[in-house]
C-alpha positions in Angstrom: 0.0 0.0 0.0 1.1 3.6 -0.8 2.1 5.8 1.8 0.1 9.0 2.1 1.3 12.4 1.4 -1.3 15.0 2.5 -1.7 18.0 0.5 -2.1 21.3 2.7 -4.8 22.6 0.8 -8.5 22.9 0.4 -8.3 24.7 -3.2 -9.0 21.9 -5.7 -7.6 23.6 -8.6 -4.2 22.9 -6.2 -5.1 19.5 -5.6 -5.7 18.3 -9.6 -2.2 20.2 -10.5 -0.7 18.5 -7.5 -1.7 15.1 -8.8 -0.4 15.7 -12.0 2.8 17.4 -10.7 3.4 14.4 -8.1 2.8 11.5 -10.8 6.0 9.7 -10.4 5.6 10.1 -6.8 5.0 6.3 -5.0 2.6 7.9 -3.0 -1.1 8.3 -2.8 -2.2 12.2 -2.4 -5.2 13.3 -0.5 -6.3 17.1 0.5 -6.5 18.3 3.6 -9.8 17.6 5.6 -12.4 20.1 6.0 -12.0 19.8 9.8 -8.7 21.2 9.8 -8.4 24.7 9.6 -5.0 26.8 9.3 -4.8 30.5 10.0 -2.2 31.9 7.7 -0.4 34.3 10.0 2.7 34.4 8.1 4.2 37.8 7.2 6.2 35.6 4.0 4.7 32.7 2.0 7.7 30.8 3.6 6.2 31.4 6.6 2.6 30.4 5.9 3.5 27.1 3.6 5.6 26.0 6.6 2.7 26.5 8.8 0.4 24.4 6.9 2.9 21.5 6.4 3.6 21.4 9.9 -0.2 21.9 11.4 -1.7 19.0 9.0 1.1 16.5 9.4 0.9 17.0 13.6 -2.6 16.6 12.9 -2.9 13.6 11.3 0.8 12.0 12.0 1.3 11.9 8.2 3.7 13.6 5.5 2.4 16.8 4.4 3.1 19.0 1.6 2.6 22.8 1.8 2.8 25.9 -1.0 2.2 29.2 -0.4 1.9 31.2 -3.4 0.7 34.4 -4.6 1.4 37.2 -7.5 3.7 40.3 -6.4 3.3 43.0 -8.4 5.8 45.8 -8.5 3.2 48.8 -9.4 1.7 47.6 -6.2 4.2 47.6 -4.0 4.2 43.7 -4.2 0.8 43.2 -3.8 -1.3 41.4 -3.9 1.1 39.2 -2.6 0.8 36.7 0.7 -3.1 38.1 0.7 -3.2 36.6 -3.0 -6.5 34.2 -2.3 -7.7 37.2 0.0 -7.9 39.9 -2.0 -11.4 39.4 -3.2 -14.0 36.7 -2.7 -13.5 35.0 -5.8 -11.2 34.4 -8.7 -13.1 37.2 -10.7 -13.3 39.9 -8.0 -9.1 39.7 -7.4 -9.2 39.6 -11.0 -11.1 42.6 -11.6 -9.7 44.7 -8.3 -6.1 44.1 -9.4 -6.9 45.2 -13.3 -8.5 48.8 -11.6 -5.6 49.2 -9.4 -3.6 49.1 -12.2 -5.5 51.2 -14.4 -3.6 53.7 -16.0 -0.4 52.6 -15.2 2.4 51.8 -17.3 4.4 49.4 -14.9 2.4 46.1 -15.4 6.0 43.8 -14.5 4.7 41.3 -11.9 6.0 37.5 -10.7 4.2 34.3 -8.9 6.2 33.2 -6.3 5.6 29.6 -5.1 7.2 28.4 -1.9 6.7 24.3 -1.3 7.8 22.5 2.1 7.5 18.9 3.1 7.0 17.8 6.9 7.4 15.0 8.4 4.8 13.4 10.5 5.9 14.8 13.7 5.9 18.3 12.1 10.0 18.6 11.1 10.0 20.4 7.8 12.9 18.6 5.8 12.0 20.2 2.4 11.9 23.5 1.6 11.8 25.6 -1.9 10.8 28.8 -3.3 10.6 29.5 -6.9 9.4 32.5 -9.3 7.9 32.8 -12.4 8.2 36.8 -13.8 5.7 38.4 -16.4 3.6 41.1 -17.2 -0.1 42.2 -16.0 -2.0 42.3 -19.1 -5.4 44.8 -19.2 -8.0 42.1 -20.0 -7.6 38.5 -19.4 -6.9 36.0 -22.0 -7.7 32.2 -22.2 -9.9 29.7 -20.3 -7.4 27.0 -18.6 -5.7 28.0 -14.9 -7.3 29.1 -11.8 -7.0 32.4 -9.8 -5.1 35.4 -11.5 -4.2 33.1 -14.2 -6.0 35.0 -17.1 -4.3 38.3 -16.8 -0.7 36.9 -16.2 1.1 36.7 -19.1 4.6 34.8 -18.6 8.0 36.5 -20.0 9.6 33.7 -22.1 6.5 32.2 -23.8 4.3 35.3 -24.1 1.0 33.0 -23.1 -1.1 34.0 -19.8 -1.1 30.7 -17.4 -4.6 30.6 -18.7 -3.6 30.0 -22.6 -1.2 27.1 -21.7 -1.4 23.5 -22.1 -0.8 21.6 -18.1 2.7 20.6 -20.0 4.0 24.2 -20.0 2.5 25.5 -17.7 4.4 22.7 -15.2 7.4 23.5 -17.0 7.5 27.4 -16.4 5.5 28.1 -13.3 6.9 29.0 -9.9 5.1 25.9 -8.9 5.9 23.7 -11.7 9.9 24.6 -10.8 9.9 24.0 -7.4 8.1 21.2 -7.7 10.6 19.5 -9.6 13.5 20.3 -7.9 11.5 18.5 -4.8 10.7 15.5 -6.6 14.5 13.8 -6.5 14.1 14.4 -2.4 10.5 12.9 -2.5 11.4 10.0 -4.9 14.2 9.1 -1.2 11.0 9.5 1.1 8.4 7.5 -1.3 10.9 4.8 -2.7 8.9 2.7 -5.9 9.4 -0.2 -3.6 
């Protein structure tokens, strides 16, 4: 039987890239249950993805793997940054209050930064990664695939918004995609094929 790796998440768009992400992985991934709640009180997504790893693997004596990710947004100071997911009730709102904060501004250079831990089931984080993906705000969004600010984010190299991408490149060039796989050797040691 598979050991279990629990995802610290409730957001199901997480969840379906995770299982994609963590194919090769011998290990069966579940989300978070409902009945465990974490308060992100992190002033750094460091801070809150290490938080979540440790609370759900004390919780339930199992692996956990945390992100906390968000867009930063020079014109903004950085925002919307660790309050990414809170900057609006839904995917459209942050959409559309980020688009009129930027109205009118030239400066549109923004990045997604993506910070994954592991911990162990006693809560010792023994994995630990941040990774950035850097692009441009654009003024109306573009393409259907993605979740959250995906539609307006068009990435540098390819010139395609994470919401005109195929799952392929978008692993390949997202802050999440690239941290991911530099965390897969490290998990492949903890989840042996045996």
């Amino acid at each position: 039987m598979k050991k279990l790796l629990y995802l610290a998440s409730k957001n199901l768009g997480k969840i379906s890239e995770y299982q994609k992400l963590l194919s090769d992985i011998n290990c069966q991934l579940a989300l978070q249950p409902d009945s465990i709640d974490v308060v992100e009180t992190g002033k750094t997504f460091r801070e809150n993805a290490v938080k979540k790893a440790c609370e759900v693997s004390k919780k339930l004596n199992n692996y956990a793997i945390a992100d906390d990710s968000g867009l930063c947004i020079e014109a903004l100071n950085g925002s919307p940054g660790i309050y990414s997911s809170r900057y609006a009730d839904n995917d459209k709102d942050r959409i559309k209050r980020v688009l009129s904060e930027l109205e009118g501004i030239h400066n549109r250079n923004a990045y997604f930064v993506a910070n994954v831990c592991v911990a162990t089931p006693d809560g010792e984080i023994i994995l630990d990664i941040e990774e950035k993906c850097f692009g441009t705000i654009l003024l109306s969004t573009r393409g259907t695939n993605g979740f959250g600010y995906d539609p307006i984010f068009e990435e540098l190299s390819s010139r395609l918004t994470f919401a005109e991408m195929s799952n392929d490149i978008k692993d390949n060039l997202s802050h999440r995609g690239k941290a991911i796989a530099k965390l897969i050797p490290e998990l492949k040691k903890i989840f042996p094929d045996y």
